[in-house]
N, CA and C atoms of all chains as a GROMACS GRO file, in nm:
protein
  513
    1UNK      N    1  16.816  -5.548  10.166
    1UNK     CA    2  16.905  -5.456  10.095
    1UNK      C    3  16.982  -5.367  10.193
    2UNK      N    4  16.914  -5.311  10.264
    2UNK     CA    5  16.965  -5.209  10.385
    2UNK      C    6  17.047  -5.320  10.491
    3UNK      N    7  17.057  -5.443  10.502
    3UNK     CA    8  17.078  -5.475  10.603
    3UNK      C    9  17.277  -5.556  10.511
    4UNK      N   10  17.237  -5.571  10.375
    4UNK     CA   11  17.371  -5.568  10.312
    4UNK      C   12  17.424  -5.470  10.336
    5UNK      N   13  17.392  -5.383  10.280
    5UNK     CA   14  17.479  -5.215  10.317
    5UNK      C   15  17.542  -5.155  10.409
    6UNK      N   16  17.444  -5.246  10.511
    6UNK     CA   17  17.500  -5.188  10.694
    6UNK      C   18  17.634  -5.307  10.736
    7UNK      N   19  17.620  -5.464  10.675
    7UNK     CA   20  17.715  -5.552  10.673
    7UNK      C   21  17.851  -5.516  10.600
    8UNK      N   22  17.828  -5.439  10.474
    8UNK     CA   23  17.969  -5.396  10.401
    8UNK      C   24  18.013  -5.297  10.496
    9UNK      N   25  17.941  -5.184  10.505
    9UNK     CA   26  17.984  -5.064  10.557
    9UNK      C   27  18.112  -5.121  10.719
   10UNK      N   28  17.978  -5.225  10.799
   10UNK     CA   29  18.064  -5.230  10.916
   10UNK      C   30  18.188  -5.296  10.857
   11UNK      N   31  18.209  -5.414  10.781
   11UNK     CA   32  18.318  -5.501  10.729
   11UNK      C   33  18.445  -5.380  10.736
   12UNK      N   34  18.433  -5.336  10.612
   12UNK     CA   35  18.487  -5.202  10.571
   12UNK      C   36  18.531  -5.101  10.655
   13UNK      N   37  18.453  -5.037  10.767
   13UNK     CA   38  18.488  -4.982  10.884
   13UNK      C   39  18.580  -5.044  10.951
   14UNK      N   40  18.542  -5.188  10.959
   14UNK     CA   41  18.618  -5.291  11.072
   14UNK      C   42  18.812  -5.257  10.993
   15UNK      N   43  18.771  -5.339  10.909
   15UNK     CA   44  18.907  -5.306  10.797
   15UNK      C   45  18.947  -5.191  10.807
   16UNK      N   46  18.911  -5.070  10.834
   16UNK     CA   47  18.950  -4.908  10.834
   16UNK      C   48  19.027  -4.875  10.957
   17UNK      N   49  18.974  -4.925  11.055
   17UNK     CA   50  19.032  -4.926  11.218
   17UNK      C   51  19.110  -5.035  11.211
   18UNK      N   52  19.138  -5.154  11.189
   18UNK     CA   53  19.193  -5.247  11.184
   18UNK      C   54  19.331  -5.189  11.130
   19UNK      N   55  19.375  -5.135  10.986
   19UNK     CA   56  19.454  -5.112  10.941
   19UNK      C   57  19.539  -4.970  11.053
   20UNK      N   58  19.430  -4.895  11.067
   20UNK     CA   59  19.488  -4.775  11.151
   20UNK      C   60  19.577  -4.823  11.282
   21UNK      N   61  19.489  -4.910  11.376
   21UNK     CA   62  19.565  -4.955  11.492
   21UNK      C   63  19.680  -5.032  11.457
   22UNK      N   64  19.664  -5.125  11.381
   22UNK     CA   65  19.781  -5.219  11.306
   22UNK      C   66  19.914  -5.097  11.284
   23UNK      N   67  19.888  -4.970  11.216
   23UNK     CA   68  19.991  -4.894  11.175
   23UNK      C   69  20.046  -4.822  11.318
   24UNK      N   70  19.958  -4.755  11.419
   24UNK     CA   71  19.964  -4.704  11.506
   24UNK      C   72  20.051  -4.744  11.603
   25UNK      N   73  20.009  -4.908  11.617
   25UNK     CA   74  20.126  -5.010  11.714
   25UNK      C   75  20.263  -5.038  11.712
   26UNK      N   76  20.236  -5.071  11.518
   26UNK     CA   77  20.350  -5.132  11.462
   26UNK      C   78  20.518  -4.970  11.437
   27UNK      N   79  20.429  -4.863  11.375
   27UNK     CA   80  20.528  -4.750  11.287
   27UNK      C   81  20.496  -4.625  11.332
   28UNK      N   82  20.372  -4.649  11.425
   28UNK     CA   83  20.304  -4.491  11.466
   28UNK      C   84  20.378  -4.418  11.562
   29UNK      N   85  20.447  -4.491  11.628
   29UNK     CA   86  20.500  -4.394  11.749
   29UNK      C   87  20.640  -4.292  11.724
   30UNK      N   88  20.732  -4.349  11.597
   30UNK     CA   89  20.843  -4.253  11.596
   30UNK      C   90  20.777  -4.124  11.489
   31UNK      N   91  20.867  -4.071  11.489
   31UNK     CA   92  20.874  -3.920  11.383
   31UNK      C   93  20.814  -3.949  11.247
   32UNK      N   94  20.825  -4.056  11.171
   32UNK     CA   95  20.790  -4.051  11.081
   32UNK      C   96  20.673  -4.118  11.032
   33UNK      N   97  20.640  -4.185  11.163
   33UNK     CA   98  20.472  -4.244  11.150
   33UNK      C   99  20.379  -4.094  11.237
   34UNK      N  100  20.448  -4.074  11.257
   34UNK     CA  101  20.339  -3.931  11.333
   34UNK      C  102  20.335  -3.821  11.204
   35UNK      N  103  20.431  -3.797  11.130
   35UNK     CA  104  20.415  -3.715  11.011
   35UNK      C  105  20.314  -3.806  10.897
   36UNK      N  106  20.270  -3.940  10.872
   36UNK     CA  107  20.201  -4.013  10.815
   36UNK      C  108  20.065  -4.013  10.884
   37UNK      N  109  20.078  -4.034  11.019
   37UNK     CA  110  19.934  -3.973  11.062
   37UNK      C  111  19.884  -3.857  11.066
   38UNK      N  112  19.928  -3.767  11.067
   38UNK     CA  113  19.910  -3.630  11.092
   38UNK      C  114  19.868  -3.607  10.890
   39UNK      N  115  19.933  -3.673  10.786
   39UNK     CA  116  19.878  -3.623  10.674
   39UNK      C  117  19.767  -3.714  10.630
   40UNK      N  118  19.755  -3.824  10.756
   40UNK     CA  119  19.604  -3.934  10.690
   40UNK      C  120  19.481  -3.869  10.744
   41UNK      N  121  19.514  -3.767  10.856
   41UNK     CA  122  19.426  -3.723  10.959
   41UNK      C  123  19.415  -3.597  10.861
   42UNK      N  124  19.455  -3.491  10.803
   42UNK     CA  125  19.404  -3.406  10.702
   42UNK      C  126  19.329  -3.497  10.608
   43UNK      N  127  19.348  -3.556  10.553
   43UNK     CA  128  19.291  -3.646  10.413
   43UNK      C  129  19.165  -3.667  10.478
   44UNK      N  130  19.127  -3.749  10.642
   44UNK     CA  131  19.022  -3.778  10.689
   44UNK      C  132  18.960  -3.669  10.750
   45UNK      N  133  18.993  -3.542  10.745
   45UNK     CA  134  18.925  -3.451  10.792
   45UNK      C  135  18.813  -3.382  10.654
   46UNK      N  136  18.929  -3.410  10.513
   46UNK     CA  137  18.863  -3.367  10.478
   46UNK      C  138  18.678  -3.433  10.414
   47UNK      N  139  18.709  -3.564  10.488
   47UNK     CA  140  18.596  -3.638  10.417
   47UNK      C  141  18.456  -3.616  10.557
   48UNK      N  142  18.561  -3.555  10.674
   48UNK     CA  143  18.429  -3.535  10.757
   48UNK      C  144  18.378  -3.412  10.714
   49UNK      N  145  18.438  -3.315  10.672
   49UNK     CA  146  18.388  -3.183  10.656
   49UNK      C  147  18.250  -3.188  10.502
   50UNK      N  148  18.327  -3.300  10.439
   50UNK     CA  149  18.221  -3.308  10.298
   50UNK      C  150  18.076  -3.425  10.372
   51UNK      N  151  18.097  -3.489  10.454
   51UNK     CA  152  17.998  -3.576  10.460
   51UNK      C  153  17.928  -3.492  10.567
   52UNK      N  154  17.956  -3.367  10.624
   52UNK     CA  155  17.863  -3.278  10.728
   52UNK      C  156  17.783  -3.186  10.651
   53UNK      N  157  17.855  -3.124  10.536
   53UNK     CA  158  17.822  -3.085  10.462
   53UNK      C  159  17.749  -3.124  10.332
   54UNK      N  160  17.755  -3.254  10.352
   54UNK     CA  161  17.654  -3.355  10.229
   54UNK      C  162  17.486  -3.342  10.331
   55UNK      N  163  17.554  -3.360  10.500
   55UNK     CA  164  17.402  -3.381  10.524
   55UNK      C  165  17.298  -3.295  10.537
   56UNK      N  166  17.375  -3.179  10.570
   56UNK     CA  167  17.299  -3.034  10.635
   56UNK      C  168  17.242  -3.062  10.496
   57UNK      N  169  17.284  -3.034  10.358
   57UNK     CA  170  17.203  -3.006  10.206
   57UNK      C  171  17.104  -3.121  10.235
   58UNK      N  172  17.136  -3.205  10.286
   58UNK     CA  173  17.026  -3.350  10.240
   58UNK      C  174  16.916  -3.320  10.363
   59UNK      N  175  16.924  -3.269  10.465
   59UNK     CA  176  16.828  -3.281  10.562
   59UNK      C  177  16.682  -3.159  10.520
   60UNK      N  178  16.815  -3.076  10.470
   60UNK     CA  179  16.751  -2.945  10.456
   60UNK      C  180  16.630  -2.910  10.304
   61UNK      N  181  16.724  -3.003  10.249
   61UNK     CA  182  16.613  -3.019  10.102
   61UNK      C  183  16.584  -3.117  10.041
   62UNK      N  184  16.583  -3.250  10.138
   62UNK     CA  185  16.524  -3.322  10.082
   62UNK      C  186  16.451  -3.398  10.115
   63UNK      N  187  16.411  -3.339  10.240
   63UNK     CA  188  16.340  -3.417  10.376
   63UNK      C  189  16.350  -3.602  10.369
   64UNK      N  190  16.455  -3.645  10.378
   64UNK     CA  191  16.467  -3.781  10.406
   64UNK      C  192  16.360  -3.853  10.548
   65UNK      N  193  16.356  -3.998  10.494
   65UNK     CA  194  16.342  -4.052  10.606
   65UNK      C  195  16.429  -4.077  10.710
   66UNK      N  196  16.410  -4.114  10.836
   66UNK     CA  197  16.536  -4.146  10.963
   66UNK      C  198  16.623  -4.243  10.891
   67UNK      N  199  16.537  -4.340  10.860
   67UNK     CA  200  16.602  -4.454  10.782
   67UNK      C  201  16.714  -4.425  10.682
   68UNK      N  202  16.686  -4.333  10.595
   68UNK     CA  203  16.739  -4.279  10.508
   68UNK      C  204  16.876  -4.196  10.553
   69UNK      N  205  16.856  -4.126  10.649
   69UNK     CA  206  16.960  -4.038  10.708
   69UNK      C  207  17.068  -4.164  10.794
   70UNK      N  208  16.954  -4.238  10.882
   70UNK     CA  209  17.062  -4.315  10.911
   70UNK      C  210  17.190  -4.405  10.827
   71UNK      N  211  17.114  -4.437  10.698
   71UNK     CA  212  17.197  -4.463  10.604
   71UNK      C  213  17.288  -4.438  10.537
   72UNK      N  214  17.274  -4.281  10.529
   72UNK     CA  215  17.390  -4.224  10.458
   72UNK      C  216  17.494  -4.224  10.571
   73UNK      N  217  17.468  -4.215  10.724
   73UNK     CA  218  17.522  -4.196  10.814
   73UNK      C  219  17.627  -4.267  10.823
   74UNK      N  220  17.600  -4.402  10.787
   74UNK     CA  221  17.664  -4.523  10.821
   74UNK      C  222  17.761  -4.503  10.704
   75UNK      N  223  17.694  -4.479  10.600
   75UNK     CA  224  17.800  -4.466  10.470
   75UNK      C  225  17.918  -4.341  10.455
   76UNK      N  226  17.858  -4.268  10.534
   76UNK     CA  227  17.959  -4.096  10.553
   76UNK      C  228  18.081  -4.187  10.646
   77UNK      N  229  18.071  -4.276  10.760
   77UNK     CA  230  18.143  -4.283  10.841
   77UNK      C  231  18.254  -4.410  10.789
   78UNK      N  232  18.178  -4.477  10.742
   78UNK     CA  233  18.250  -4.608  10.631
   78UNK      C  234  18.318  -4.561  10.553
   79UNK      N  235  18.298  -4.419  10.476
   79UNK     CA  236  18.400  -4.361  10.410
   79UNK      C  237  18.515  -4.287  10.467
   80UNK      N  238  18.515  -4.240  10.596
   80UNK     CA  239  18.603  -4.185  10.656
   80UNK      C  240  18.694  -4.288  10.675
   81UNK      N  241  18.664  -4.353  10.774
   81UNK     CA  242  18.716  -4.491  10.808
   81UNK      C  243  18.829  -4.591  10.711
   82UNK      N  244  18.757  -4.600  10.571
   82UNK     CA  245  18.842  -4.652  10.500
   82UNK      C  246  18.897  -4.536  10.413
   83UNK      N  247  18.898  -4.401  10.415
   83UNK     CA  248  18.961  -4.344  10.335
   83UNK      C  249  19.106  -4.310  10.398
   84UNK      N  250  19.110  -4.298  10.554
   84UNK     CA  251  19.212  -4.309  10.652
   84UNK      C  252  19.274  -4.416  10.628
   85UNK      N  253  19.226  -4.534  10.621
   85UNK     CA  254  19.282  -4.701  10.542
   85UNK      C  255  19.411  -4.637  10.461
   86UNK      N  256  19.287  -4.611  10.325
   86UNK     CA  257  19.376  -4.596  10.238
   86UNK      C  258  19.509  -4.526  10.227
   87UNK      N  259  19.452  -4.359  10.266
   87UNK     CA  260  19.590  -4.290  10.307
   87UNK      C  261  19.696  -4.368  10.346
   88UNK      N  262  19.653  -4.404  10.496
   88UNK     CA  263  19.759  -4.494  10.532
   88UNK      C  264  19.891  -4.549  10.512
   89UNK      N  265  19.801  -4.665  10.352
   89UNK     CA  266  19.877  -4.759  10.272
   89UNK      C  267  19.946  -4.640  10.157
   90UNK      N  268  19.904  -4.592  10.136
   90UNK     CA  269  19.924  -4.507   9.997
   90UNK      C  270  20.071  -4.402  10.082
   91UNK      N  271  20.045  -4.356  10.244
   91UNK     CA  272  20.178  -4.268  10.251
   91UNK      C  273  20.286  -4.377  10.317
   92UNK      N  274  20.267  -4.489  10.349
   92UNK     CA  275  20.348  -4.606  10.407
   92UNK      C  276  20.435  -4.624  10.293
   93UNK      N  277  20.369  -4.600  10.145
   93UNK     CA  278  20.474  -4.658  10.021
   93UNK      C  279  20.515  -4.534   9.995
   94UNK      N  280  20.496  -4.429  10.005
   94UNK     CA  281  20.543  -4.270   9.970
   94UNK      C  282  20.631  -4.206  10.026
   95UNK      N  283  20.651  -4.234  10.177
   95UNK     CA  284  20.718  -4.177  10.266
   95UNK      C  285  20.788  -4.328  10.324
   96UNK      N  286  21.119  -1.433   8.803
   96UNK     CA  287  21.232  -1.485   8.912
   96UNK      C  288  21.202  -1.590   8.928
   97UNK      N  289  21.368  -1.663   8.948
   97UNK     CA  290  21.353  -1.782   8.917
   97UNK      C  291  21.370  -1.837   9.020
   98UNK      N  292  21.291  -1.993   9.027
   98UNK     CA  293  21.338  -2.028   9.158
   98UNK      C  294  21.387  -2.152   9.129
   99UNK      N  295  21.509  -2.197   9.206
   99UNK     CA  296  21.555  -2.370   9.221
   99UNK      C  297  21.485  -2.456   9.332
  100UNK      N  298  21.450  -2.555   9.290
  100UNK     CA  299  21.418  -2.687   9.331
  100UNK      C  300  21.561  -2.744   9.454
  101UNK      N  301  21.527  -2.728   9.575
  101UNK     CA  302  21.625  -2.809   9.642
  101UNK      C  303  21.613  -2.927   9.685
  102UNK      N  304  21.707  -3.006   9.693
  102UNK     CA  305  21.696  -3.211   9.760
  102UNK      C  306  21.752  -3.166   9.879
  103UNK      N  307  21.699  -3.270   9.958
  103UNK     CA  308  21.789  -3.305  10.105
  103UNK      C  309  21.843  -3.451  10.075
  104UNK      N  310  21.942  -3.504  10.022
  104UNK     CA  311  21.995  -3.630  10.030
  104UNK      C  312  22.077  -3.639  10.108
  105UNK      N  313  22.121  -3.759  10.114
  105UNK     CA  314  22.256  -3.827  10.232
  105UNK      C  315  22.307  -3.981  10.204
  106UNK      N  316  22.425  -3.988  10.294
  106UNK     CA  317  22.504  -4.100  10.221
  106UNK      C  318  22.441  -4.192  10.372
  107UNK      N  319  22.357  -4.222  10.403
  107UNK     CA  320  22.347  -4.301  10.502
  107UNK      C  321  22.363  -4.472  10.462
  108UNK      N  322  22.305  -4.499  10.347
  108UNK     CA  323  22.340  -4.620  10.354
  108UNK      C  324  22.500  -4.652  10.325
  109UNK      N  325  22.580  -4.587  10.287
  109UNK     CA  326  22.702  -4.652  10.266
  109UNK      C  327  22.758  -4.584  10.414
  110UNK      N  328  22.751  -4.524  10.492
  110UNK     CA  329  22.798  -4.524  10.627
  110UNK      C  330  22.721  -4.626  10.697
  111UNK      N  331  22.655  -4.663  10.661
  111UNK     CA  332  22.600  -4.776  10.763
  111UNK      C  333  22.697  -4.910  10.718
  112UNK      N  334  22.659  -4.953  10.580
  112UNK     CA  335  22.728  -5.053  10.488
  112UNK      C  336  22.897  -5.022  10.525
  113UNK      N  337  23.006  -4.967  10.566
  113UNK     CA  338  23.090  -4.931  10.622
  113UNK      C  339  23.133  -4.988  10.720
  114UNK      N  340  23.011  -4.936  10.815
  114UNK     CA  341  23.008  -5.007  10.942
  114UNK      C  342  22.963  -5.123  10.999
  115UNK      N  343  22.882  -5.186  10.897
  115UNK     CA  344  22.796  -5.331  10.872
  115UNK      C  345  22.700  -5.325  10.947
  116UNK      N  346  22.632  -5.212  11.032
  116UNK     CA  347  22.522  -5.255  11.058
  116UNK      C  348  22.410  -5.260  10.962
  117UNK      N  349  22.299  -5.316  11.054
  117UNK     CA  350  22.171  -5.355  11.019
  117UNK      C  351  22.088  -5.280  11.053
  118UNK      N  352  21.989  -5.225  10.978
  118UNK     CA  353  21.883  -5.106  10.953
  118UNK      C  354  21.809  -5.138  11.129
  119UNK      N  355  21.808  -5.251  11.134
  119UNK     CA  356  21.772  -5.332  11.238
  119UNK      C  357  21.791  -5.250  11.359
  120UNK      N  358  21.971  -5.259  11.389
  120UNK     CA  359  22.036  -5.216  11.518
  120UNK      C  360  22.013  -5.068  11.488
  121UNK      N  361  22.059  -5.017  11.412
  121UNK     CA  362  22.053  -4.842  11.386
  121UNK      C  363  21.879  -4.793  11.431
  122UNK      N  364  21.797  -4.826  11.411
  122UNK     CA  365  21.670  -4.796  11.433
  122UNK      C  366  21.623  -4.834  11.614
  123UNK      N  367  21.697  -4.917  11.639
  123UNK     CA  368  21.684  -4.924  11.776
  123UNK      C  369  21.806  -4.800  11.862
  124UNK      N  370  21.936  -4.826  11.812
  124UNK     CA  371  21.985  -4.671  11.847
  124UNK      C  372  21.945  -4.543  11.846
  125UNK      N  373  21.851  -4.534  11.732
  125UNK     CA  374  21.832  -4.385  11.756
  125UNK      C  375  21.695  -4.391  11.820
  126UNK      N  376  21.597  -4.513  11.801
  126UNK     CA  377  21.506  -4.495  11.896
  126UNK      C  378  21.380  -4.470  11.770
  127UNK      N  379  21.400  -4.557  11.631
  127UNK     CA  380  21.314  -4.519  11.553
  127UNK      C  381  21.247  -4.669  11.501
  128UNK      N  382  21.166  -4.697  11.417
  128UNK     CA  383  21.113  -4.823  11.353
  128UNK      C  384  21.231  -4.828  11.227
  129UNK      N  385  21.230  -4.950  11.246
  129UNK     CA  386  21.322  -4.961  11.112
  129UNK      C  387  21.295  -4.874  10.978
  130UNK      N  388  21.160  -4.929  10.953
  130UNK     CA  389  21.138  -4.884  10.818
  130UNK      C  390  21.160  -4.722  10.856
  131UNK      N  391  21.161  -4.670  10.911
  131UNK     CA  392  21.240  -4.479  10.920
  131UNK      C  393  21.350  -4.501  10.797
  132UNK      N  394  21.403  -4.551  10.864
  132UNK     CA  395  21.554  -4.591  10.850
  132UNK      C  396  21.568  -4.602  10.718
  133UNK      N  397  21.475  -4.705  10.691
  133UNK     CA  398  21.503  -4.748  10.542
  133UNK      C  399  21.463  -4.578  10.404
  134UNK      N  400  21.360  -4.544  10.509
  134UNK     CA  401  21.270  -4.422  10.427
  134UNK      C  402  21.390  -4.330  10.413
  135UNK      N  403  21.467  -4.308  10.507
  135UNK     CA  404  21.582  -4.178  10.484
  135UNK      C  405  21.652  -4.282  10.416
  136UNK      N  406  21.711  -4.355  10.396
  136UNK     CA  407  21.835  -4.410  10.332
  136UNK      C  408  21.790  -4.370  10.198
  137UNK      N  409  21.658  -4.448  10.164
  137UNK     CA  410  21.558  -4.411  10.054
  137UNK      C  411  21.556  -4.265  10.026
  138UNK      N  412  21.578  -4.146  10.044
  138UNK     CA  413  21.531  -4.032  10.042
  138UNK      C  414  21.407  -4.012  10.011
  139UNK      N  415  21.341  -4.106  10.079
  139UNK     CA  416  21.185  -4.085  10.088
  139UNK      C  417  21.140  -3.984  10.213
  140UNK      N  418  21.192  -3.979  10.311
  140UNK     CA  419  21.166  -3.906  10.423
  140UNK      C  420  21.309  -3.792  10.482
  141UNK      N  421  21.282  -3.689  10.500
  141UNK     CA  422  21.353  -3.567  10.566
  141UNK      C  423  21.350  -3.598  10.670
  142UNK      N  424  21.502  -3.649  10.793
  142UNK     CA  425  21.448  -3.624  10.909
  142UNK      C  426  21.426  -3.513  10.993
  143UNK      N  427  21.354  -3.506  11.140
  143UNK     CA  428  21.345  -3.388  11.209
  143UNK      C  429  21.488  -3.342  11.203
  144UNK      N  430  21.554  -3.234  11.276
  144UNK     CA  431  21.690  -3.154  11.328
  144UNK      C  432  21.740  -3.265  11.426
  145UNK      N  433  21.602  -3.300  11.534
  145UNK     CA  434  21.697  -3.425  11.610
  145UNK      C  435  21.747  -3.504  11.601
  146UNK      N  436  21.650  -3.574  11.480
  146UNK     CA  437  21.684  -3.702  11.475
  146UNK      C  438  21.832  -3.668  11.359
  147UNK      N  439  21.818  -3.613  11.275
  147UNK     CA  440  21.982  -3.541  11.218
  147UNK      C  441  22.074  -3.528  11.317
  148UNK      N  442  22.051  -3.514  11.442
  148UNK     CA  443  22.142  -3.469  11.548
  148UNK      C  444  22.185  -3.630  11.614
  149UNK      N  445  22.093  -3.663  11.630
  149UNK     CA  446  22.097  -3.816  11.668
  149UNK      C  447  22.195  -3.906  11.626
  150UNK      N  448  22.125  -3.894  11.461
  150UNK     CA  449  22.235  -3.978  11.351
  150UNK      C  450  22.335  -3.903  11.368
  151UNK      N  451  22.382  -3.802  11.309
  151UNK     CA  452  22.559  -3.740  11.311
  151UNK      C  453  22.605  -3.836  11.421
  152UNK      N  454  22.526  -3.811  11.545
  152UNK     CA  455  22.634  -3.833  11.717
  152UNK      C  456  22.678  -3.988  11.691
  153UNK      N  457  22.519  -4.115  11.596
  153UNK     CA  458  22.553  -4.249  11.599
  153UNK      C  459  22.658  -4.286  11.501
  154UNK      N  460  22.688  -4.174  11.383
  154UNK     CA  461  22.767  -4.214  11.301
  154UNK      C  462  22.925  -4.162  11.343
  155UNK      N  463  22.910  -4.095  11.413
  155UNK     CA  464  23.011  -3.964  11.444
  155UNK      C  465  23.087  -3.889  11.353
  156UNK      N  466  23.002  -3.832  11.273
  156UNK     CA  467  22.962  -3.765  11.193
  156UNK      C  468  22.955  -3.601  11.198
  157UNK      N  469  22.977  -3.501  11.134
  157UNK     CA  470  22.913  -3.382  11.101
  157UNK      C  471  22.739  -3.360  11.045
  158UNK      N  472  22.687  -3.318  11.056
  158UNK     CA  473  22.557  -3.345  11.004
  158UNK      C  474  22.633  -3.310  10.829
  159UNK      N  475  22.679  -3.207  10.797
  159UNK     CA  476  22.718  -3.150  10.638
  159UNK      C  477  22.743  -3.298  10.634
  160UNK      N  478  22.871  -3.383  10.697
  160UNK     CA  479  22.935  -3.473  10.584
  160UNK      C  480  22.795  -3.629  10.581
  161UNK      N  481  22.705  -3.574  10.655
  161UNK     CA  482  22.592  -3.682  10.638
  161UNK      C  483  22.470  -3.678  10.540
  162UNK      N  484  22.464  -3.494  10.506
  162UNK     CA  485  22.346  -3.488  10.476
  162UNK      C  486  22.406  -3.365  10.387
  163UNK      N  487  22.345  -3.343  10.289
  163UNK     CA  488  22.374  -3.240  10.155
  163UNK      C  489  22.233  -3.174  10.129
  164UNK      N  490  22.232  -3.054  10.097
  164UNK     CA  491  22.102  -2.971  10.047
  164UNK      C  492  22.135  -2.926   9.912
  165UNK      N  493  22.107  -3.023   9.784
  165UNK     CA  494  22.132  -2.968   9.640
  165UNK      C  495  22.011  -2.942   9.593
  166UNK      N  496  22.065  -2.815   9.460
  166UNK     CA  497  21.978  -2.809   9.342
  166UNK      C  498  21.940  -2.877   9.269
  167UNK      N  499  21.872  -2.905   9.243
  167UNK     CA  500  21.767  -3.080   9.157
  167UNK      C  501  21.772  -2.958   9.017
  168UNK      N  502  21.708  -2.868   9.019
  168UNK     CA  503  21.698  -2.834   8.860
  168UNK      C  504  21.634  -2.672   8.897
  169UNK      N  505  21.644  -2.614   8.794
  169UNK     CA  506  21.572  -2.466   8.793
  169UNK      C  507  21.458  -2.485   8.724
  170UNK      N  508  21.387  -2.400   8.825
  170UNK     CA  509  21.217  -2.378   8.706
  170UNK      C  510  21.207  -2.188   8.721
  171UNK      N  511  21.118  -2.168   8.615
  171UNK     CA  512  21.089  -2.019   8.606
  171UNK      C  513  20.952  -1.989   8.661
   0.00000   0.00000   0.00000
């Protein structure tokens, strides 16, 4: 079960960086891919600030296992990863 | 007090269409990815002051007769 979870997560990650460098190479370097990064990089800040703040509550009251922490770990970072994805695609058709 | 809603639009695609270029060549003139290009034609994207400065010089142009700042509508 854990070892599916860690296979999506990386897939998904892979796909998250994949799409970023793809944009970075291709649209990132003039004015208006730097204003698209600069608002995917708020969007992904704000998912680091909730998944630091998901863990401090989880370490602190709910005494997890390592296992456990490492898990969400993988999943806090899989969400960053592809939520930057998404932005991405979502300000590529907006802007 | 009321405030208006302002647009930044512009006639870029029919000065380009004018001149027959291709989103293509213009994006390598000013030193941008095409799709820029397409995004301002689109009034999907505001450009910086430079790149406004840029375009006027490639179109030879005024920035006013390139680019207009209207009222879209009043809200209260």
């Amino acid at each position: 079960m854990m070892i599916a979870i860690y296979l999506i997560c990386i897939l998904l990650a892979a796909y998250g960086i994949g799409v970023y460098i793809n944009f970075t190479v291709s649209e990132g370097k003039d004015e208006r891919g730097k204003a698209i990064l600069a608002k995917v990089a708020q969007v992904a800040f704000v998912f680091i600030c909730l998944g630091f703040s998901f863990h401090l509550i989880f370490i602190e009251f709910f005494s997890p296992t390592v296992e456990q922490v490492r898990t969400s770990m993988t999943l806090w970072m899989c969400l960053v990863f592809v939520s930057n994805a998404i932005s991405i695609i979502i300000q590529r058709k907006k802007m | 007090m009321k405030k208006s809603e302002r647009v930044l639009s512009n006639n870029l695609y029919l000065l380009r269409a004018e001149k027959r270029w291709t989103q293509k060549y213009v994006a390598e003139q000013l030193g941008v990815t095409r799709q820029t290009i397409h995004s301002l034609e689109a009034n999907k994207y505001n450009p910086s002051l430079v790149l406004a400065f840029d375009i006027s010089q490639l179109y030879e142009k005024s920035i006013d007769e390139i680019f207009s700042y209207e009222k879209k509508g009043e809200r209260e």
